[in-house]
N, C-alpha and C positions, 0 to 999 in steps of 0.2 A: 075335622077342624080345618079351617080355611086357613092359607097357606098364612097371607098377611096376619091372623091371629095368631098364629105360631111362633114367628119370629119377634112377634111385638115384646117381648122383655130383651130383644137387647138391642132395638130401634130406640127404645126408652133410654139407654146408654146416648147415644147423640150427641146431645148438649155437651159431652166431653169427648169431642172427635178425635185428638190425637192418642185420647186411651186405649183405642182397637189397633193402633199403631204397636203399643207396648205387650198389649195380646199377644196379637200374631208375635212378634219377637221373641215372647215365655215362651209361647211352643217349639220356635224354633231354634230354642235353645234346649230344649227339654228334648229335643229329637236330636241334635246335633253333641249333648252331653251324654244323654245314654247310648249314642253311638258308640263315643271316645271308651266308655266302661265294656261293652258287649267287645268292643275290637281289644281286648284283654285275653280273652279267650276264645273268640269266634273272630277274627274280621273280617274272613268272607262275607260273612252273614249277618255282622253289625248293625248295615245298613236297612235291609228288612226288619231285624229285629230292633233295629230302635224305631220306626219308624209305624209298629203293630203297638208299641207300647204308649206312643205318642198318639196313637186315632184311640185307643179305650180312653186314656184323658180324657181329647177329647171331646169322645164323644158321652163321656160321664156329665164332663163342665156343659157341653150344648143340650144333653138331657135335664140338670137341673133350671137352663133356661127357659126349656119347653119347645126347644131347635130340634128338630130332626134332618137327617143326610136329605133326604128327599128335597129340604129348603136349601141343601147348598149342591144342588146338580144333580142329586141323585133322583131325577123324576120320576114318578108312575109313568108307565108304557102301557096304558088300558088296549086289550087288544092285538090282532095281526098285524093291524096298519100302522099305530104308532109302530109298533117292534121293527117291522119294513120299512119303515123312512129311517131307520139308525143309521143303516147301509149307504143312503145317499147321504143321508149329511154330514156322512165319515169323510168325503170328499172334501170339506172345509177344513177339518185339521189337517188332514193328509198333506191339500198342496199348499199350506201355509208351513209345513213340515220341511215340504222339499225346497223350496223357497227359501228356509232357513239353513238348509245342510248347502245348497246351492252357495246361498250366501257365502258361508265358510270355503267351501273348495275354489270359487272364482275370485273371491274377493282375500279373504283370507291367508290361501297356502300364497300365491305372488308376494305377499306382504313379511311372508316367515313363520304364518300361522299352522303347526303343522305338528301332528304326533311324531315325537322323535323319541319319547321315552316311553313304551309299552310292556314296562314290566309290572307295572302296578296291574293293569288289566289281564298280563300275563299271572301274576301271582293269585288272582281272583277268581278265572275264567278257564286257565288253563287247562286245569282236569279236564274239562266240557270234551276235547276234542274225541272222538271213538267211544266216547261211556259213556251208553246210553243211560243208565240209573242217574248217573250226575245232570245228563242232557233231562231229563224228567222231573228230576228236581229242580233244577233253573227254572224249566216252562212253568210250573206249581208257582215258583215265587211270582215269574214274569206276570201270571195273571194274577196277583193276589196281592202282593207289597209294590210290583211297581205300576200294573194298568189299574188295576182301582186303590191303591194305595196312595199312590201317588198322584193321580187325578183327584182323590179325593181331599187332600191336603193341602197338597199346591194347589191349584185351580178350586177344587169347589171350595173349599175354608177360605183359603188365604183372600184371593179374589170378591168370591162375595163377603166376605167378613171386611177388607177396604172399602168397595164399591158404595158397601151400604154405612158402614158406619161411619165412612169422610165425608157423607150427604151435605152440602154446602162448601166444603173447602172444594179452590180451586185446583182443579187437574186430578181430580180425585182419581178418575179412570187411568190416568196414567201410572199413579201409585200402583192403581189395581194389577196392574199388566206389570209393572216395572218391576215392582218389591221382590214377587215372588219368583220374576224370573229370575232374577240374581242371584236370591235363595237357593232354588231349585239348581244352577248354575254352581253354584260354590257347594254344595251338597254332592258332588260329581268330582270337584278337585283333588279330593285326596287321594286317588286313583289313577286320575286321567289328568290333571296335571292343567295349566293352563287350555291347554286344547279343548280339553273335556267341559271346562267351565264356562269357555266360548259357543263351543259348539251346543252344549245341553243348557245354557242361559237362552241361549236363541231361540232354542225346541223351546223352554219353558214360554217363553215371548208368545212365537207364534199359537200356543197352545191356549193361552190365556187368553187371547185375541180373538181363535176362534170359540172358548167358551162364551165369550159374548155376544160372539155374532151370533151363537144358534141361541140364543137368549136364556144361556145358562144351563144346557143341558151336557150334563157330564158323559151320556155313555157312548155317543159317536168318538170323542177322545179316548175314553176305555179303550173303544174297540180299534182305533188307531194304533195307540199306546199297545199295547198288546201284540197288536200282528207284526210292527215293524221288531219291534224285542223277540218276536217268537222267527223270524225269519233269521234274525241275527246271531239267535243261538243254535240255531239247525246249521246253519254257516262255520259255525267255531266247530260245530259237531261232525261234520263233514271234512275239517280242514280247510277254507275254503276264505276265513276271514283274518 
């Protein structure tokens, strides 16, 4: 089935452009409420687990559309050579990445912007440092809830779900880029605190930005998303972050 026939029942949506606006919102409330319930008894692990319970949604609601992941970023890689150009065009999120952490440390700490309360990350992350078992179970999540988890929700949903569905209102593309980085951003604050919601609002910016430029292809971000989280956590594992 061709891609454009795929997504066509909720192109047909359209003529009520600010309804993918209220979409997106139910889900990120549906991810952000069963957060609050799971950090009841788990709140290390809240965050991945609300966030697995929010993509079966949905990916239930874009299968009764007739949507599949494939139409929001998750492309066929036919092939050695698609699969070997992932690795160059990992290079666009990458330095749209540092550019944003950049941001933060030159522009930012001069201004006051600056982690001073690290107990949320400590109460979260802390085990990590010498356990290996824990350090293996982060990596498990890092590639699972947060490089294609979260690529796929921020970026490939949220993104192409504005992009296409604010077809005619103006600035649509800014929505697109803007909405979910904010989300993604406040998604990170109960934790990390304002810093966290500055600094991972920005990551979300720049990430959204380069899903466009590579015209929507989610797995150079995966593999982005991924390695800086999997170097971060060997850090904390080593004592070192």
């Amino acid at each position: 089935m061709q891609a454009s026939a795929t997504i066509q029942p909720l192109e047909a949506e359209r003529p009520a452009n600010w309804w993918v606006v209220l979409e997106v919102l139910a889900f990120t409330a549906l991810a952000f409420g069963s957060r609050l319930a799971f950090a009841q008894f788990a709140w290390a692990y809240s965050g991945p687990m609300s966030l697995l319970l929010t993509l079966v949604v949905l990916t239930l609601y874009m299968r009764a559309r007739g949507v599949a992941w494939r139409d929001m970023g998750l492309i066929r890689l036919p092939g050695w050579r698609a699969k070997a150009l992932v690795l160059p065009k990992a290079l666009v999120p990458f330095a749209l990445f540092a550019a944003a952490v950049a941001l933060v440390m030159f522009v930012g700490e001069p201004m006051g912007l600056t982690r001073t309360d690290t107990s949320g990350v400590e109460a979260r992350w802390g085990s990590v440092e010498g356990n290996l078992p824990m350090l293996l179970l982060w990596l498990g999540l890092v590639w699972t809830s947060a490089a294609f988890g979260e690529e796929m929700f921020f970026r490939g949903y949220m993104v192409t779900r504005l992009a296409d569905g604010l077809a005619g209102v103006p600035g649509r593309l800014a929505i697109a880029v803007l909405l979910p980085a904010l989300i993604f951003g406040y998604g990170h604050y109960y934790y990390q605190g304002l810093f966290g919601l500055v600094m991972t609002g920005l990551i979300g910016l720049a990430f959204a930005i380069s899903f466009l430029l590579l015209k929507r292809n989610l797995w150079p971000l995966v593999l982005v998303h991924g390695t800086i989280d999997t170097i971060n956590f060997v850090a904390l594992y080593l004592g070192e972050a």
